[in-house]
C-alpha positions as CSV (number, residue, x, y, z in Angstrom):
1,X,17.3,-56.1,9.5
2,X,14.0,-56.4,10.6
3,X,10.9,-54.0,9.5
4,X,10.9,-52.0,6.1
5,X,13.7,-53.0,3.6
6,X,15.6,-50.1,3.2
7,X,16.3,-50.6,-0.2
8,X,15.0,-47.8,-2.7
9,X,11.9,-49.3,-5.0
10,X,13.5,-51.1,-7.8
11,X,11.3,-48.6,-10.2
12,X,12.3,-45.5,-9.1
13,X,16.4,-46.2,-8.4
14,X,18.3,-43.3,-9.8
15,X,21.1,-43.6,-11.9
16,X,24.7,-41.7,-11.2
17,X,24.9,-39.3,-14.3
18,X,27.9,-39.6,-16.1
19,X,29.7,-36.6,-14.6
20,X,29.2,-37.5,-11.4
21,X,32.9,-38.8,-11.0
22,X,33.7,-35.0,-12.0
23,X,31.2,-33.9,-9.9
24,X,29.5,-34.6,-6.9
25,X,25.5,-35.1,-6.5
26,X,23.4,-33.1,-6.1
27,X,20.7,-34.4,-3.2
28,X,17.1,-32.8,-2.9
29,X,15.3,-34.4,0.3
30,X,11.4,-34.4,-0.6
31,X,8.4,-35.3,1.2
32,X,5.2,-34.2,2.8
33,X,5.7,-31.8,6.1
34,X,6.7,-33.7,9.2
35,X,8.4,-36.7,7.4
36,X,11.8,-36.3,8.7
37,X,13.4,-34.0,5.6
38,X,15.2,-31.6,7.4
39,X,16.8,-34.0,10.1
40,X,17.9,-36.6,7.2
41,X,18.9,-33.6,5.0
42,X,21.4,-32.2,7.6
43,X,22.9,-35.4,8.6
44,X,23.3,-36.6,4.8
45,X,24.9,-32.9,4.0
46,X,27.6,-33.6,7.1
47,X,28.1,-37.4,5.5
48,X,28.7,-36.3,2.2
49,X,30.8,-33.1,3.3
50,X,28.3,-30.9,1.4
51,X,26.5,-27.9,2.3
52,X,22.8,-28.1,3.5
53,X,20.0,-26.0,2.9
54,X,16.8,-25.7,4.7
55,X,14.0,-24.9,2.1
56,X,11.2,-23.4,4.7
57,X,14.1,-20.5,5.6
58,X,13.3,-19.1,2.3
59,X,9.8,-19.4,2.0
60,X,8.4,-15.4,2.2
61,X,6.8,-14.3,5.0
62,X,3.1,-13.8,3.5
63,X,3.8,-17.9,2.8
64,X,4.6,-18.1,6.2
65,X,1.8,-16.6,7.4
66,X,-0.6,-19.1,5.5
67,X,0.6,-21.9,6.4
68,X,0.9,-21.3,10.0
69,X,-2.8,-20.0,9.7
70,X,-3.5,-23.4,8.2
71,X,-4.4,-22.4,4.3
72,X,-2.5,-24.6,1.9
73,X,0.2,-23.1,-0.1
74,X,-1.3,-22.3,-4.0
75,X,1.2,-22.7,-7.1
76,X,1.5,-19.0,-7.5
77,X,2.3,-19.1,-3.9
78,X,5.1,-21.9,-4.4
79,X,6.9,-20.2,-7.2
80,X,9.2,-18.0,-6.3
81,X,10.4,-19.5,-3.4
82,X,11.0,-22.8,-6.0
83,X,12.8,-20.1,-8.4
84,X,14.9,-19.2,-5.0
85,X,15.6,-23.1,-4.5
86,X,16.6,-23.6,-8.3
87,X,18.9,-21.0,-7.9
88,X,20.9,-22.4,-5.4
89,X,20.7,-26.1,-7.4
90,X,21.9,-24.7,-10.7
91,X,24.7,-22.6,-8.9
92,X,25.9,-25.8,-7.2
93,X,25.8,-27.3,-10.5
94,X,27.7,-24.8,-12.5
95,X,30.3,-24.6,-10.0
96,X,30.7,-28.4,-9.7
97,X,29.7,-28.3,-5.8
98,X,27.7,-30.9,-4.0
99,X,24.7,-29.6,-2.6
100,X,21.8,-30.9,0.1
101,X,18.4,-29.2,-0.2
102,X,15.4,-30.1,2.1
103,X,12.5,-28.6,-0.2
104,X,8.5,-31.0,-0.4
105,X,8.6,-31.0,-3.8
106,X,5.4,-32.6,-4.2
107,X,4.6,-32.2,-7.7
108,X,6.3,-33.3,-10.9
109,X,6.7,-29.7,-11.7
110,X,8.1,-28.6,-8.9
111,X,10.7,-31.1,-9.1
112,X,11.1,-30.3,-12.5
113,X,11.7,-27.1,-12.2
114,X,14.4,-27.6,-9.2
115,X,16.1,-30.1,-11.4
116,X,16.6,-27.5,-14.3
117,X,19.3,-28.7,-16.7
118,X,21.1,-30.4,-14.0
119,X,21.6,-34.2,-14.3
120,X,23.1,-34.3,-10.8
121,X,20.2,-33.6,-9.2
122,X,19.0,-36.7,-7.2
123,X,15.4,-36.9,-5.3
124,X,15.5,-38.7,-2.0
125,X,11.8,-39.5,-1.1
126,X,11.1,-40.2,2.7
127,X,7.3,-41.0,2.5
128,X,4.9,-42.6,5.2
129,X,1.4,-43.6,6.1
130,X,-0.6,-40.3,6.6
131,X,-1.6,-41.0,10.5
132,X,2.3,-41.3,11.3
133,X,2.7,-38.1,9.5
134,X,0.2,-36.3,11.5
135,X,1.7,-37.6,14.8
136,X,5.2,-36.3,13.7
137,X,3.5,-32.8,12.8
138,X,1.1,-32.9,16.3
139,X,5.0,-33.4,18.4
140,X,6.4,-30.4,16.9
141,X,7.0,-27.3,18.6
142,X,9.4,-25.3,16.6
143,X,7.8,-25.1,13.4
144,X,4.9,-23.3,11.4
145,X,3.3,-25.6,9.7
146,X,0.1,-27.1,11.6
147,X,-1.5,-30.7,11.5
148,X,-4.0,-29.2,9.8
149,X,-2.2,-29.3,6.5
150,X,-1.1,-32.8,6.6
151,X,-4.3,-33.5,3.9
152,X,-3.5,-31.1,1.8
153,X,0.3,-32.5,1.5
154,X,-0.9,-35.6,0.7
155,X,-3.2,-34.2,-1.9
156,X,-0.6,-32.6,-3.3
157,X,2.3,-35.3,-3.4
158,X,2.4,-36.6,-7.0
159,X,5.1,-39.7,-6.6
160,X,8.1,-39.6,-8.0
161,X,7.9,-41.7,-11.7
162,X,9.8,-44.2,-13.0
163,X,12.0,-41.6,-15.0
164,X,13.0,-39.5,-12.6
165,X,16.1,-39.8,-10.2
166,X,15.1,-41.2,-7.2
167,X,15.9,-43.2,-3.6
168,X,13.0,-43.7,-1.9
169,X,12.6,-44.5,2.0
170,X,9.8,-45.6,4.7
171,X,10.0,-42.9,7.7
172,X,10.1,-45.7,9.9
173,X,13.9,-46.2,9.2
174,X,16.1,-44.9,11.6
175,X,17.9,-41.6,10.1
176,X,21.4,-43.1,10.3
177,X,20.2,-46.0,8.1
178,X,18.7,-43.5,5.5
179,X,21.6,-41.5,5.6
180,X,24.2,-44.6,5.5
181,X,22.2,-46.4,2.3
182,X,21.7,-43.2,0.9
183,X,25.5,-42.4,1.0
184,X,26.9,-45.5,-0.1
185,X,24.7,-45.3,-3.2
186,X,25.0,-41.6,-4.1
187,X,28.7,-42.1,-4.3
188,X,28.8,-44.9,-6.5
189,X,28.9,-47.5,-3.4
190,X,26.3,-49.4,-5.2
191,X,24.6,-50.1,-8.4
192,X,21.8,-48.3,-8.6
193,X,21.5,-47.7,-12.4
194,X,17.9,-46.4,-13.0
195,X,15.3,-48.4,-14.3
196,X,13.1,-47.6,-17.4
C-alpha cells in the first residue's frame, strides 16, 4: 500500500487483556476535534457489532456554548462530562458488553479516568499534521466546534505512552483501512502484544 503504513507504532501497540476471550473490547476513538473520530468510531462499532457512542452528545450545554464561542474547554469544564463517559465504559465492562466511544481524550488523565479499572479499554489514536486538522474543522458544517480551537487541541493532546493501550493511525488512511486493521487486531486477528 502506498502512503502511511497503517500499522500501529511498535511502542504504543496494545495488548488483548486476558479476559478479552470472555469479553469483548472495549474501543475509545481519541483525537483532536476534526480528525475523523466520530466517522471511524461509528463504522468500527457496526464492524465489531458493538454499540457506539458519540462523546460531544453529552457534553452540557454551558460546554457547548464555549466551544462554539471559541474558548477552550478548562478541566473543571471536562469533568463531568468524562465522569458521564466513564460511566458508560465501566457499565459495558461490568456487563461484559463491547462498547465504541468517540471521546478527545487528550490528556493522560482523562484517559485515565475513562479507563477506570477496566483492562478492556483500548485507545485508538487517529492523529494528523495540525494544518490538515484545521482544513477538516474549516469543511464542517454540522458541528460546534470552530477552527479556532484547533491550537488549543493540540496544546492539549498529551500522546498516548508506551504503557497504555493503544492503536495508533495517520488521518490520511482511508476509514475502511482504519476500521479493517483496527478490527482484525482488536479481536485477536493479530499479535499486537504491548510493548514495555
Amino acid at each position: 500500500m502506498n502512503g502511511p503504513s497503517i500499522a500501529p507504532s511498535p511502542a504504543a501497540s496494545p495488548r488483548p487483556p486476558d479476559s478479552l476471550s470472555a469479553a469483548p473490547p472495549i474501543v475509545v476513538v481519541m483525537g483532536v476535534a476534526g480528525c475523523g473520530k466520530s466517522s471511524v468510531g461509528q463504522s468500527l462499532a457496526a464492524a465489531l457489532g458493538h454499540a457506539f457512542i458519540e462523546g460531544d452528545a453529552h457534553h452540557p450545554p454551558a460546554n457547548i456554548a464555549k466551544m462554539s464561542a471559541g474558548i477552550p474547554l478548562t478541566d473543571d469544564d471536562r469533568d463531568g462530562w468524562l465522569a458521564t463517559l466513564a460511566g458508560f465504559i465501566a457499565d459495558a465492562h461490568r456487563e461484559e458488553r463491547g462498547l465504541v466511544v468517540a471521546c478527545s481524550a487528550l490528556k493522560r488523565r482523562y484517559r485515565d479516568r475513562l479507563r477506570g479499572d477496566c483492562e478492556r479499554v483500548v485507545f485508538l489514536h487517529l492523529h494528523g499534521d495540525k494544518a490538515l486538522i484545521a482544513s477538516r474543522m474549516g469543511a464542517r458544517t454540522a458541528h460546534f466546534m470552530p477552527t479556532a480551537l484547533v491550537d488549543s487541541q493540540f496544546a492539549d493532546l498529551e500522546m498516548p505512552a508506551a504503557d497504555e493501550a493503544v492503536l495508533s493511525y495517520e488521518v490520511t488512511l482511508p476509514a475502511d483501512a482504519i476500521v479493517a486493521d483496527a478490527c482484525a487486531r482488536l479481536t485477536g486477528g493479530e499479535n499486537i502484544g504491548r510493548t514495555a
